[in-house]
Rosetta silent file (secondary structure, phi, psi, omega in degrees, C-alpha in Angstrom):
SEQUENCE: XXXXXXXXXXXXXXXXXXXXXXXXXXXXXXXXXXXXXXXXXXXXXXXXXXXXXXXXXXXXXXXXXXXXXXXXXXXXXXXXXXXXXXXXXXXXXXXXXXXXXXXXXXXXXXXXXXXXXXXXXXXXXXXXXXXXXXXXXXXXXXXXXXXXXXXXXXXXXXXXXXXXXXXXXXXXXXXXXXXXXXXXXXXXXXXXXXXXXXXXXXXXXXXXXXXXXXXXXXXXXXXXXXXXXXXXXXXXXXXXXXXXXXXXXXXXXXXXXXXXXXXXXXXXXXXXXXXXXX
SCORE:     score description
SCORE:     0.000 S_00000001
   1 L     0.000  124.990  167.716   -3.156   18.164  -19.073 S_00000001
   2 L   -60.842  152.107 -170.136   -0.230   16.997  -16.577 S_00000001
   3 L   -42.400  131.224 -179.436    2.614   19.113  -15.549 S_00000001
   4 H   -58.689  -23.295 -168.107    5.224   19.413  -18.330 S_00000001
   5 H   -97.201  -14.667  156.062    7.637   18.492  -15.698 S_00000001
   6 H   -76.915  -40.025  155.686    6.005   15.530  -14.524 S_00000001
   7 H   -16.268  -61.287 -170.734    5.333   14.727  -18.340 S_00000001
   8 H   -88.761   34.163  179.652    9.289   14.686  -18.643 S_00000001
   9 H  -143.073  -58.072  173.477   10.180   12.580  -15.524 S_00000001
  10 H   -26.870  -79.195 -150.457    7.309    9.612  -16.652 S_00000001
  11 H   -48.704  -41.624  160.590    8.982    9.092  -19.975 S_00000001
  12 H   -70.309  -12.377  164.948   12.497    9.098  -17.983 S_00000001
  13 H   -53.571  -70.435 -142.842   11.296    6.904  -15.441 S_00000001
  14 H   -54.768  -31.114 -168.965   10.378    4.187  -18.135 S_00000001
  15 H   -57.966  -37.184 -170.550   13.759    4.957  -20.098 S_00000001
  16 H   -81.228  -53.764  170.100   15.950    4.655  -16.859 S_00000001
  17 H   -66.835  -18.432 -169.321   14.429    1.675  -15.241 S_00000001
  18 H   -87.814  -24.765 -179.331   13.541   -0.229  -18.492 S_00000001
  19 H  -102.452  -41.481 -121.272   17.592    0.655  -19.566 S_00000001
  20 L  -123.334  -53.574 -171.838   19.592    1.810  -17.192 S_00000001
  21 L  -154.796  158.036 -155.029   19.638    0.681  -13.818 S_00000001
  22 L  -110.024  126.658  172.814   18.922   -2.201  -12.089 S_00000001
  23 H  -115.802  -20.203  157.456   16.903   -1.645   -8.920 S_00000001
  24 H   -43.665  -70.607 -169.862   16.733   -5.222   -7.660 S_00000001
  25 H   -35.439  -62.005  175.213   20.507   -5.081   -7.895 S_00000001
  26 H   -57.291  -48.305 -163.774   20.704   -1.527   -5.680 S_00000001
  27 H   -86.544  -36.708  178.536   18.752   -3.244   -2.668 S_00000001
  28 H  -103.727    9.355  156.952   20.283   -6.796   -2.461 S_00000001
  29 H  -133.014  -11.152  176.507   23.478   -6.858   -4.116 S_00000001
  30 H   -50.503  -69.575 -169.736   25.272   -3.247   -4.905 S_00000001
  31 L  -146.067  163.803 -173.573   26.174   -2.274   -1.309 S_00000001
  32 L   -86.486    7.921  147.949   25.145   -3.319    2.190 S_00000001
  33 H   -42.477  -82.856  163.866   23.498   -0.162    2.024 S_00000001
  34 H   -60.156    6.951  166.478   20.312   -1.321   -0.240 S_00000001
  35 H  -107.009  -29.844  159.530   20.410   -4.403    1.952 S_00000001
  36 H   -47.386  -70.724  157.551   19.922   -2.680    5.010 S_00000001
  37 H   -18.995  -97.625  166.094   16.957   -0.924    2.992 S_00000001
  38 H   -17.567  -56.035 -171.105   15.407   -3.791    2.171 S_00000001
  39 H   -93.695    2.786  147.771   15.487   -5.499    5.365 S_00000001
  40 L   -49.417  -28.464  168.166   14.662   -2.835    7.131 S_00000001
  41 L   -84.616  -26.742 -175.051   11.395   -2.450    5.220 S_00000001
  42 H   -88.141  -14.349  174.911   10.231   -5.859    5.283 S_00000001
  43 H   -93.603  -27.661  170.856   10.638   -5.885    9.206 S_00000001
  44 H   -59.122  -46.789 -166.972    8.423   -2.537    9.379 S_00000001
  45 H   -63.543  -58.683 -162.194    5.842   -3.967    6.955 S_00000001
  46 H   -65.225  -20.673  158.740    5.721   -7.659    8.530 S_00000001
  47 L   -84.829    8.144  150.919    5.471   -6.308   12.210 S_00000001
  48 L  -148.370   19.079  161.188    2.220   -5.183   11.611 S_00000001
  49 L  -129.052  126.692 -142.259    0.641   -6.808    8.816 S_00000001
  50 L   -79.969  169.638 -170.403    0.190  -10.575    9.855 S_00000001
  51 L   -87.022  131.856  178.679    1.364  -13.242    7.226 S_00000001
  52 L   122.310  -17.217  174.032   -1.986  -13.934    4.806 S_00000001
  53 L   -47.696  176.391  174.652   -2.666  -10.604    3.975 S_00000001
  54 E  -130.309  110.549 -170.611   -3.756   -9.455    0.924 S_00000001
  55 E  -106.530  122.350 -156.878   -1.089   -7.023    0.112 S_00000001
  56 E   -99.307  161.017 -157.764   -1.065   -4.654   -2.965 S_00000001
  57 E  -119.777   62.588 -171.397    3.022   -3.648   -4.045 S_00000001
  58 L   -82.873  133.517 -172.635    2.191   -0.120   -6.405 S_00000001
  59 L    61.392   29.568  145.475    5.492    0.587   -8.194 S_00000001
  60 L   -63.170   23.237  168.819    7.137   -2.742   -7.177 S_00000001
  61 L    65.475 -153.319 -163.841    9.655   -3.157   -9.595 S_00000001
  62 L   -86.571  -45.089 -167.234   10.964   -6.445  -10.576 S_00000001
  63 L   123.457   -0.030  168.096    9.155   -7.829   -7.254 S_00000001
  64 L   -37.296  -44.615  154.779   11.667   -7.409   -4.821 S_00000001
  65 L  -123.273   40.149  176.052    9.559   -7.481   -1.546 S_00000001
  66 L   -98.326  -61.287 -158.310    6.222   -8.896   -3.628 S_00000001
  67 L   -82.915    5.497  162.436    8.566  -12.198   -3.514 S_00000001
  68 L   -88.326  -39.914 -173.573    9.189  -12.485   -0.039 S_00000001
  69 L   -37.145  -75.122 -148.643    5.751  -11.070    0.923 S_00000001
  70 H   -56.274  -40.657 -158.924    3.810  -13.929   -1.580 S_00000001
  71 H   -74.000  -27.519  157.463    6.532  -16.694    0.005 S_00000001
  72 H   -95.722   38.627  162.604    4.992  -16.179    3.729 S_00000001
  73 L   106.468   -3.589  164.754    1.764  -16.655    2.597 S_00000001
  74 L   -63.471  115.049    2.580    0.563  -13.060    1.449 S_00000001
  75 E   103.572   75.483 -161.783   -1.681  -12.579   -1.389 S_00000001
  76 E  -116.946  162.622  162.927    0.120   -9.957   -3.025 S_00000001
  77 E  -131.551  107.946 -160.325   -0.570   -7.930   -6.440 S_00000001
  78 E  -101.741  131.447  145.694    2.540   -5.502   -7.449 S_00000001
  79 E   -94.834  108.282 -176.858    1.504   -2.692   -9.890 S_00000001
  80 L  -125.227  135.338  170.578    4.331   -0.898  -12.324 S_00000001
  81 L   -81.727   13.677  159.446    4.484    1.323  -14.958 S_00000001
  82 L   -71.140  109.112 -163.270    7.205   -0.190  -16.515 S_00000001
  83 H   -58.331  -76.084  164.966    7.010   -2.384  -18.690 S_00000001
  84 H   -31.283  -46.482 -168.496   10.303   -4.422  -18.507 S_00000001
  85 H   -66.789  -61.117  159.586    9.603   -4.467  -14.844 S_00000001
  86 H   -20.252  -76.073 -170.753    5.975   -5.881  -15.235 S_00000001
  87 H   -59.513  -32.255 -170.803    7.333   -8.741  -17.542 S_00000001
  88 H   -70.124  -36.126 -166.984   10.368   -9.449  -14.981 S_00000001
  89 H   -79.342  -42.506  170.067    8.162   -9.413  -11.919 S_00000001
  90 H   -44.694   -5.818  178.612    5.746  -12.031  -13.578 S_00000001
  91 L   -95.122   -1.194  169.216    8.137  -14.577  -14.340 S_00000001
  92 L   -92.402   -4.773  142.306    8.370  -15.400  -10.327 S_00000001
  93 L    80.756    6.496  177.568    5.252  -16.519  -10.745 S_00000001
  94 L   -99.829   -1.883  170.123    3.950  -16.396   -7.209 S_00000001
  95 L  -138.972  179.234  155.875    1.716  -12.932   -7.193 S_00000001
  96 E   -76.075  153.074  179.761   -0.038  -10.884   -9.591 S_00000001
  97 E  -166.868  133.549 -167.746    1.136   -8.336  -11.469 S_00000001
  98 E  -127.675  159.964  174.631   -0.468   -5.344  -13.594 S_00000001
  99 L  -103.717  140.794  175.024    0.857   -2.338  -15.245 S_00000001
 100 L  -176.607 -146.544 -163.912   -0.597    0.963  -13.987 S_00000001
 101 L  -146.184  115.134 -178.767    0.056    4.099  -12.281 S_00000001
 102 H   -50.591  -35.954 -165.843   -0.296    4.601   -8.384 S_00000001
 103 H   -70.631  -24.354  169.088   -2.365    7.990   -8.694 S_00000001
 104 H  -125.531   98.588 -172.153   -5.421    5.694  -10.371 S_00000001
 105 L   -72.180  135.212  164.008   -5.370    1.931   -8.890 S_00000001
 106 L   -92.739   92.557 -156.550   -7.806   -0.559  -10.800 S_00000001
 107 L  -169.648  108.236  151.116   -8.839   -1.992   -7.082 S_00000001
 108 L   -50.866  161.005  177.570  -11.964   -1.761   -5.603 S_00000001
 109 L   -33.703  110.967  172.477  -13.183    0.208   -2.420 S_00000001
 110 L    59.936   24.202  171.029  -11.243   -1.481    0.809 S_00000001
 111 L   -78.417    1.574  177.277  -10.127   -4.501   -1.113 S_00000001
 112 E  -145.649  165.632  150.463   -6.659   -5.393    0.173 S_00000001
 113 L   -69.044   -9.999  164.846   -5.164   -5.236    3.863 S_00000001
 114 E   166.928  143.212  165.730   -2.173   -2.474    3.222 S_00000001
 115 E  -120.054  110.526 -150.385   -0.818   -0.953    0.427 S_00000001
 116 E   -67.867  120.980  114.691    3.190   -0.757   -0.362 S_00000001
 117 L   -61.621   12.293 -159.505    4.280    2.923   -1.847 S_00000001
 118 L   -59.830   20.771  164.160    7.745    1.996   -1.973 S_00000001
 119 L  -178.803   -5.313  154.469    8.778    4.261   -4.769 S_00000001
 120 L   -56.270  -36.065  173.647    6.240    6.324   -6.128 S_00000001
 121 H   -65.879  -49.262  143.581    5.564    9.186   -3.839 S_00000001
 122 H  -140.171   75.228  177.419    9.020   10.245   -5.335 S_00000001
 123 H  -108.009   -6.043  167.855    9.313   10.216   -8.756 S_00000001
 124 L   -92.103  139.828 -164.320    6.088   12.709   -8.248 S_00000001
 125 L   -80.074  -52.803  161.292    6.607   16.442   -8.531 S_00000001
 126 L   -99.873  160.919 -150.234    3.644   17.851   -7.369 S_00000001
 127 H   -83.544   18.167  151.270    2.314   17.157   -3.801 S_00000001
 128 H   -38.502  -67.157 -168.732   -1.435   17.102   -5.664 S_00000001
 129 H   -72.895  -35.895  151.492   -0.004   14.241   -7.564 S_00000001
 130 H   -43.559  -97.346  159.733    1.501   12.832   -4.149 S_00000001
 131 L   -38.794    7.236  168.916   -1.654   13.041   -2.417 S_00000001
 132 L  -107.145  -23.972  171.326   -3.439   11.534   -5.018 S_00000001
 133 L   -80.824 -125.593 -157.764   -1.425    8.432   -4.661 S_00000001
 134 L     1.368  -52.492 -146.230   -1.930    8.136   -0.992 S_00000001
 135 H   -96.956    3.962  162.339   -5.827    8.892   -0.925 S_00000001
 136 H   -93.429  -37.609 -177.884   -5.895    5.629   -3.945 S_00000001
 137 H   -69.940  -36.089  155.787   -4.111    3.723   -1.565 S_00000001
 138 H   -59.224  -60.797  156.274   -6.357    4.982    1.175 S_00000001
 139 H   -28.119  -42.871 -163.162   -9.489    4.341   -1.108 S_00000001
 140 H  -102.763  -20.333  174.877   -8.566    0.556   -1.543 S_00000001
 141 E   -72.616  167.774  177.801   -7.533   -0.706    2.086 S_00000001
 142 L  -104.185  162.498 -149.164  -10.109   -1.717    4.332 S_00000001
 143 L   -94.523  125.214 -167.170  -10.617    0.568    7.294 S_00000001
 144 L    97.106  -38.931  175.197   -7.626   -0.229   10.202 S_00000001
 145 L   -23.218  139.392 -163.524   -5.670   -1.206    7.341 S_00000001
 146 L  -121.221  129.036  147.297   -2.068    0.096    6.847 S_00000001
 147 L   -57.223   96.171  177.724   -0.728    2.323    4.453 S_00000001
 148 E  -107.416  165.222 -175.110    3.537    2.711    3.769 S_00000001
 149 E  -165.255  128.971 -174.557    5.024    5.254    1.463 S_00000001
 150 E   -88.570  144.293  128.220    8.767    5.350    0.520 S_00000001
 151 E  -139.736  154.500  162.566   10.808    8.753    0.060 S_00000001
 152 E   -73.955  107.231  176.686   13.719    9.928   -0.568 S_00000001
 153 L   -19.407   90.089  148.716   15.843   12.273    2.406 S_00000001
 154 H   -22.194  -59.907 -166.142   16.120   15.746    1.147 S_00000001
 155 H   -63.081   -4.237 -156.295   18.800   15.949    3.616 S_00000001
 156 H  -114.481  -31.393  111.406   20.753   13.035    2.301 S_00000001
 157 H   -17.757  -47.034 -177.855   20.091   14.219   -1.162 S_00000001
 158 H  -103.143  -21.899  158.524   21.306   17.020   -0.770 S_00000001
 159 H   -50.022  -59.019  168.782   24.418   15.901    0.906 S_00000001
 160 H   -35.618  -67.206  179.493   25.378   13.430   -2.036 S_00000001
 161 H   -71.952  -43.754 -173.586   24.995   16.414   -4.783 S_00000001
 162 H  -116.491   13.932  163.727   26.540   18.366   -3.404 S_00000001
 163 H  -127.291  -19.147 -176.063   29.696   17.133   -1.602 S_00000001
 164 H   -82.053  -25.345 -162.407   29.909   13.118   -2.388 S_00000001
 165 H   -97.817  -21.802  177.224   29.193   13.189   -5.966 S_00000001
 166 H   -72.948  -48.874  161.688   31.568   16.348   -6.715 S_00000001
 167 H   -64.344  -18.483  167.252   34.558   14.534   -4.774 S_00000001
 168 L   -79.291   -0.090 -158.461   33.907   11.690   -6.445 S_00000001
 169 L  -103.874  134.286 -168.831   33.786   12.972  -10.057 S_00000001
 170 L   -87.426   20.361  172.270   37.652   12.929  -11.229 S_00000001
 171 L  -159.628   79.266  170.827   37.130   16.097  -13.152 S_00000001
 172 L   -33.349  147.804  156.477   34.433   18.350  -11.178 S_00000001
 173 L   -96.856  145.852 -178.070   32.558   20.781  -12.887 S_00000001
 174 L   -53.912  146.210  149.091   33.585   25.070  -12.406 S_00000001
 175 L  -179.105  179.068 -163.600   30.414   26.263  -10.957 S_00000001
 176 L   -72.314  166.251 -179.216   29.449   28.791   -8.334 S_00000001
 177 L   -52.701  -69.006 -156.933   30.248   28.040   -4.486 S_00000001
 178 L  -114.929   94.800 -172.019   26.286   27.580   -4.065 S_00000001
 179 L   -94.880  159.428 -177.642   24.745   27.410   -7.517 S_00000001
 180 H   -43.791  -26.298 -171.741   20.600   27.510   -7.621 S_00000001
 181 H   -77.081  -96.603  -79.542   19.891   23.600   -8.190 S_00000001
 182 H   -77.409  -60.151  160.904   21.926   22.850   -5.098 S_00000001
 183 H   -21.979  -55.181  159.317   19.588   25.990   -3.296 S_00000001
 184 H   -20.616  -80.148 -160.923   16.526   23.887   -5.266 S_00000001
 185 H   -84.175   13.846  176.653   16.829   21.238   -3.792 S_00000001
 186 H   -98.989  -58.515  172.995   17.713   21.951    0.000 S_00000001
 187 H   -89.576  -29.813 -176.942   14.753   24.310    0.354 S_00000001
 188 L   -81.411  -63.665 -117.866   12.078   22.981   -2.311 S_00000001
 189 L    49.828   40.559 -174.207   13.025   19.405   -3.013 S_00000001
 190 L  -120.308  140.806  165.425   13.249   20.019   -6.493 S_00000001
 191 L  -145.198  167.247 -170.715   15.968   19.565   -8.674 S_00000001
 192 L   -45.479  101.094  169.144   16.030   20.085  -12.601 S_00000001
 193 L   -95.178   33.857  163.464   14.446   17.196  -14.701 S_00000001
 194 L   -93.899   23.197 -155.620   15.871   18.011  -17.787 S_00000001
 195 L   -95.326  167.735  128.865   19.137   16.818  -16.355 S_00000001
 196 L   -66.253  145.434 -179.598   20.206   12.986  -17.014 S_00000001
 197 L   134.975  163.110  160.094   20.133   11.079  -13.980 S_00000001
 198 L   -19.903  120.901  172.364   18.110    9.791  -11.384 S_00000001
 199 L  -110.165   94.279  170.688   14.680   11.245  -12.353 S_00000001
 200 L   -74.695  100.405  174.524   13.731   12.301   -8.802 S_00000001
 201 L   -95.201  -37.976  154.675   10.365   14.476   -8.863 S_00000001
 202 L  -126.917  163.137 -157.458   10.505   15.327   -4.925 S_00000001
 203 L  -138.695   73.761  163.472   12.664   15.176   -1.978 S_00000001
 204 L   -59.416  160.362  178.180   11.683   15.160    1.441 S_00000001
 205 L  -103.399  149.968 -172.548   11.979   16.180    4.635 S_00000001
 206 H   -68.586  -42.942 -178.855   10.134   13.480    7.628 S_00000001
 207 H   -78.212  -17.639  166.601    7.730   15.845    8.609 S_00000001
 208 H   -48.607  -45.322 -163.756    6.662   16.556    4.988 S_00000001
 209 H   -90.816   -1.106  146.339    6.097   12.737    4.331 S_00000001
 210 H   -98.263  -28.132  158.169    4.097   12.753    7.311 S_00000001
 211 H   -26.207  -79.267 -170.230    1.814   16.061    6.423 S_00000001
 212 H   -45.816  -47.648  155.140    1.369   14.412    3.240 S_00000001
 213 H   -16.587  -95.724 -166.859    0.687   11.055    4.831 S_00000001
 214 H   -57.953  -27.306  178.855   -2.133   12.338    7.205 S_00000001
 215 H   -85.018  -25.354 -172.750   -3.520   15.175    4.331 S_00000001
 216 H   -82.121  -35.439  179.977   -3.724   11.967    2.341 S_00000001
 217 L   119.437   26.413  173.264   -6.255   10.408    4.894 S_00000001
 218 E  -125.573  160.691 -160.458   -4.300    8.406    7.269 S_00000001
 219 E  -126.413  176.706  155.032   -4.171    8.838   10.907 S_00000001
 220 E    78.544   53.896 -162.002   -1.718    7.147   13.265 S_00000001
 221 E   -97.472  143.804 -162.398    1.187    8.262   11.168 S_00000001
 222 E  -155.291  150.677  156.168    4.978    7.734   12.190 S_00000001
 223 L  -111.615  179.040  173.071    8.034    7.954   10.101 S_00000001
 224 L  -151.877  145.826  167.688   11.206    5.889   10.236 S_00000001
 225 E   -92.839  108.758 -157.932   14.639    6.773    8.682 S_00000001
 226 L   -84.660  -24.574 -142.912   15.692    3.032    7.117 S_00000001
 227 L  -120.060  -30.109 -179.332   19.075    3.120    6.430 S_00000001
 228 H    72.912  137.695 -176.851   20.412    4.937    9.485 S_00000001
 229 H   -41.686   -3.878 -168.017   23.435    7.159    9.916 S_00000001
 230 H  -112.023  -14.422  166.312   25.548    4.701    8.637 S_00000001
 231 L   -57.080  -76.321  177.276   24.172    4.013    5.191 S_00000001
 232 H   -18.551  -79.530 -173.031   25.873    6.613    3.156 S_00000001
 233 H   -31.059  -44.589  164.946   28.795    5.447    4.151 S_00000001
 234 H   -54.687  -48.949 -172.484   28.224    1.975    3.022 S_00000001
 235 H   -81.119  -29.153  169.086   26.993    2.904   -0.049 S_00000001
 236 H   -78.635  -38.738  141.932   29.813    4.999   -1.570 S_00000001
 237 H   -24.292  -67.432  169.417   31.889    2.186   -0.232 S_00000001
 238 L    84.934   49.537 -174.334   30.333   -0.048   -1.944 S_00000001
 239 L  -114.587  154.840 -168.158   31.123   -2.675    0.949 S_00000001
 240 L  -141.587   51.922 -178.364   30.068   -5.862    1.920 S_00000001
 241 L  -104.647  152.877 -157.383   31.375   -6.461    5.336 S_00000001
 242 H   -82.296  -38.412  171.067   28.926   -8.155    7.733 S_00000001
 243 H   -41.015  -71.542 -161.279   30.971   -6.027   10.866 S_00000001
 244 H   -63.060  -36.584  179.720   30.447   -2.953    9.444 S_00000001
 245 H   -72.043  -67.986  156.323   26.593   -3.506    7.890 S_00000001
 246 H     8.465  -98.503 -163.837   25.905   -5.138   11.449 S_00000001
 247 H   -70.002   -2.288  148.407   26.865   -2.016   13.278 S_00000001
 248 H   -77.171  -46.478  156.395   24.756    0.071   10.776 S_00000001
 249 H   -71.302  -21.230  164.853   21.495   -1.453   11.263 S_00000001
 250 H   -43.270  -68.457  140.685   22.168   -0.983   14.910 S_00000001
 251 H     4.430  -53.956 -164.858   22.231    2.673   14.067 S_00000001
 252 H  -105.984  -24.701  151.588   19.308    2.329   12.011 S_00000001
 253 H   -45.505  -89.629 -176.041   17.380    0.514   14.560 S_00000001
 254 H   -39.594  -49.655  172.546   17.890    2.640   17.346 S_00000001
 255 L  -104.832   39.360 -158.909   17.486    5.799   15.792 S_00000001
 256 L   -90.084  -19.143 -179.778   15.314    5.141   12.743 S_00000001
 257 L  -111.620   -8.624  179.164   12.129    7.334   14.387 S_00000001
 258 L   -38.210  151.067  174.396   14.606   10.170   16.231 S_00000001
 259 L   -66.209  134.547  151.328   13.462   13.639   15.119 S_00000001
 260 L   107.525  -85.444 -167.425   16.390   15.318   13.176 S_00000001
 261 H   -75.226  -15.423 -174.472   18.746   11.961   12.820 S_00000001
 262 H   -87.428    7.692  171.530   16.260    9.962   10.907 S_00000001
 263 H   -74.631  -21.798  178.438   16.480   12.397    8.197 S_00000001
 264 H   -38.541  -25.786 -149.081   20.403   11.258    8.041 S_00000001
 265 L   -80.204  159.731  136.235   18.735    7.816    6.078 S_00000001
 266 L   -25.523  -86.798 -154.166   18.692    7.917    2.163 S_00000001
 267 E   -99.391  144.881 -172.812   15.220    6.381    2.357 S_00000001
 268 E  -104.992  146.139  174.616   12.395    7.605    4.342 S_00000001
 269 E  -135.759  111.257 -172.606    9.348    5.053    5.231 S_00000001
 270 E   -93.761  149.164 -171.369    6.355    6.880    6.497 S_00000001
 271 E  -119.761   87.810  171.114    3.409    4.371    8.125 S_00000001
 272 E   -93.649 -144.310  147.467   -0.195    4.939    8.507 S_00000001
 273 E  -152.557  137.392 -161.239   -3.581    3.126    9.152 S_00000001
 274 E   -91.902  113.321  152.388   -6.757    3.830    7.240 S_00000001
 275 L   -40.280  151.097 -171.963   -9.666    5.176    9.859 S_00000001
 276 L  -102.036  141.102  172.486  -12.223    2.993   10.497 S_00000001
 277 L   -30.528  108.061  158.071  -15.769    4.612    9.630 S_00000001
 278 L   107.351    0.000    0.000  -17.313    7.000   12.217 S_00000001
């Protein structure tokens, strides 16, 4: 039987993306934040998997970098457990697209050239359930083949709860200086998921998501911080100035592998390559 607490963060997954929130919206049009995401990801993936691949997208949404992928010539198949997302990514009509679960892919042995994690690794609570996603994505690449996996910044996380979203809320709630979720989630990367909200099952740190990475079966493992010191900022902004995103991906360029600042990003993008036999 699965975890009660992953149990409750599926069923709020489907309710929150299928109701709730738009996630297309958050990379290309909310803030120059999620656009910096996005293109930040699509320049990691595309500098080292050649246009023609056969790329699989687990937990791709709506299809958000399945439709750039398929448009230079990639041979892509996005899996989601969403339903609404499923039917929305199938109406671009340029990939494949299945409903599933990353921890069991319906994909044969070494069947695609690299497989996209962009959002699964955390909505899962335990790192079992983590590593079980990785070593299906590892199972289905061909051997050199490259493995990415999306997470979300503890440290960035935990900045947000507990100083951006309490100044922003125009009636705060009393609570202790340092109450236990905040404690949660800074050392564990857990935070309650009986809550409303995001439903966030872990929170990393860079060197977790690369443990996990390489304990997963991938060697040649690197992390990158996407968003750069300069995201946050953008995103409670809410801004759309080309100066100011500009001078953020600069940021996020330059320091996107530092030790230490690339935990500053929101989004984390850890990189591997599937060993070759022997």
């Amino acid at each position: 039987m699965s975890d009660p607490s992953q149990r409750a963060i599926d069923e709020t997954l489907l309710e929150y993306y299928g109701d709730r929130f738009d996630e297309a919206d958050r990379l290309v049009g909310r803030s120059d934040q999620g656009r910096i995401e996005f293109e930040r990801t699509q320049e990691l993936i595309t500098r080292r998997v050649p246009a023609g691949a056969r790329i699989l997208d687990v937990g791709g949404a709506t299809g958000v970098h399945a439709v750039p992928l398929a448009a230079r010539g990639d041979t892509v198949t996005l899996i989601d457990p969403v339903p609404s997302h499923v039917a929305a990514a199938r109406a671009h009509g340029t990939f494949d697209v299945q409903l599933g679960d990353a921890r069991d892919l319906p994909h044969p042995d070494a069947s695609v050239d690299a497989v996209l994690l962009l959002g699964p690794l955390y909505h899962l609570v335990a790192r079992e359930d983590r590593l079980r996603a990785v070593r299906e994505a590892v199972r289905v690449t061909r051997p050199g083949g490259y493995v990415f996996g999306a997470a979300i910044s503890r440290t960035m996380a935990h900045v947000y709860t507990s100083t951006i979203a309490p100044a922003m809320d125009p009636e705060p709630a009393r609570r202790s200086p340092y109450p236990p979720d905040w404690v949660a989630l800074l050392e564990h990367g857990t935070i309650d998921v009986s809550r409303k909200g995001f439903p966030g099952g872990h929170f990393h740190l860079s060197e977790e998501l690369a443990d996990e990475l390489t304990d997963g079966g991938l060697t040649d493992v690197e992390v990158h911080g996407l968003e750069g010191p300069g995201g946050m900022p953008l995103e409670v902004a809410r801004t759309h100035d080309a100066t100011l995103r500009d001078a953020a991906m600069l940021l996020a360029r330059r320091f996107g592998q530092a030790p230490g600042l690339r935990d500053l990003s929101q989004h984390l993008l850890g990189i591997g390559r599937v060993p070759s036999p022997g």
